[in-house]
C-alpha positions as CSV (number, residue, x, y, z in Angstrom):
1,X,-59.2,-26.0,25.4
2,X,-61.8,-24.1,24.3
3,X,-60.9,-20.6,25.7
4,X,-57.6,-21.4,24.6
5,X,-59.0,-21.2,21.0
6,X,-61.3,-18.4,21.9
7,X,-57.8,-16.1,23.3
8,X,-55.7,-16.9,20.8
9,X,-58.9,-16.0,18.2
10,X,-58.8,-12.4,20.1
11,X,-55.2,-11.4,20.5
12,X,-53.5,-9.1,17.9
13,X,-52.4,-9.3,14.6
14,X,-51.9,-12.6,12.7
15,X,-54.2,-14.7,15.3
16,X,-56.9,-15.3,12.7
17,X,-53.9,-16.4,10.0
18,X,-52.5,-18.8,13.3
19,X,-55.9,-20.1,14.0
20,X,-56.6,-21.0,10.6
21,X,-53.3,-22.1,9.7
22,X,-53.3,-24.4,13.2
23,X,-56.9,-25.2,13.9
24,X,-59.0,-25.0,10.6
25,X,-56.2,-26.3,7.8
26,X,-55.7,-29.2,9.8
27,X,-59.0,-29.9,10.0
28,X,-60.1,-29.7,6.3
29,X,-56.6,-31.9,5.5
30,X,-58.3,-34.8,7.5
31,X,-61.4,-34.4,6.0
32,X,-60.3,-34.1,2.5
33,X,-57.3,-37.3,3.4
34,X,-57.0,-39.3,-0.2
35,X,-59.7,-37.2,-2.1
36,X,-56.4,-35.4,-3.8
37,X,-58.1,-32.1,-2.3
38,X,-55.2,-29.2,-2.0
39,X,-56.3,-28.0,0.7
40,X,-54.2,-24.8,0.8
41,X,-55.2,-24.2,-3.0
42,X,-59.2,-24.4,-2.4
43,X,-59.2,-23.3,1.7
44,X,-56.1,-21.3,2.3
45,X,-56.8,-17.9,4.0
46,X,-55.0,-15.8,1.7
47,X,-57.2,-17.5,-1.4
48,X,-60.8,-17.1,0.9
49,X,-59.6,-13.1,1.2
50,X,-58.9,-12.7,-2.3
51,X,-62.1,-14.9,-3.6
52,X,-64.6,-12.7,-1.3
53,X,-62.7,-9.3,-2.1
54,X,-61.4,-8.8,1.8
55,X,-58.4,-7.5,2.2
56,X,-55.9,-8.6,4.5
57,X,-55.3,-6.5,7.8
58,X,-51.5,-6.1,6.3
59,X,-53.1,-5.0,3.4
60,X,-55.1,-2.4,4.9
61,X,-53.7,-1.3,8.3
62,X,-55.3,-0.4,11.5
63,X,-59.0,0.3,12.5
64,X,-59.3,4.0,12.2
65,X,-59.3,5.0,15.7
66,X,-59.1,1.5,17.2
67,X,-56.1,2.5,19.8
68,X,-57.0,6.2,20.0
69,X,-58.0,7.1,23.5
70,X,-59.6,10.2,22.3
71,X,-62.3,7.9,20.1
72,X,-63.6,5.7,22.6
């Protein structure tokens, strides 16, 4: 299950928001269960991004050069 997590981690757009959304979120719920913790509110990816200053890759587009043969 491991590399699972590990491909899905790796692969395109939106697999950080899937893996925190599917992985992390669910997590944090459990351990926050009954403390009245929102979990969304305190650990929610869009809140981390916006609390550390780091856009979102919507926000800011594609690497410069990331699919460019000619920049290896």
């Amino acid at each position: 299950m491991l590399d699972e997590e590990q491909d899905l981690a790796h692969t395109g757009d939106g697999a950080l928001e899937r893996l925190w959304r599917t992985q992390i979120i669910p997590l944090l719920t459990e351990h926050h269960w009954g403390d009245g913790t929102d979990v969304e509110a305190v650990y929610g990816l869009p809140v981390l991004r916006a609390r550390l200053n780091i856009p979102s890759p919507a926000d800011v587009g594609p690497a410069a050069g990331a699919d460019d043969p000619a920049n290896p």
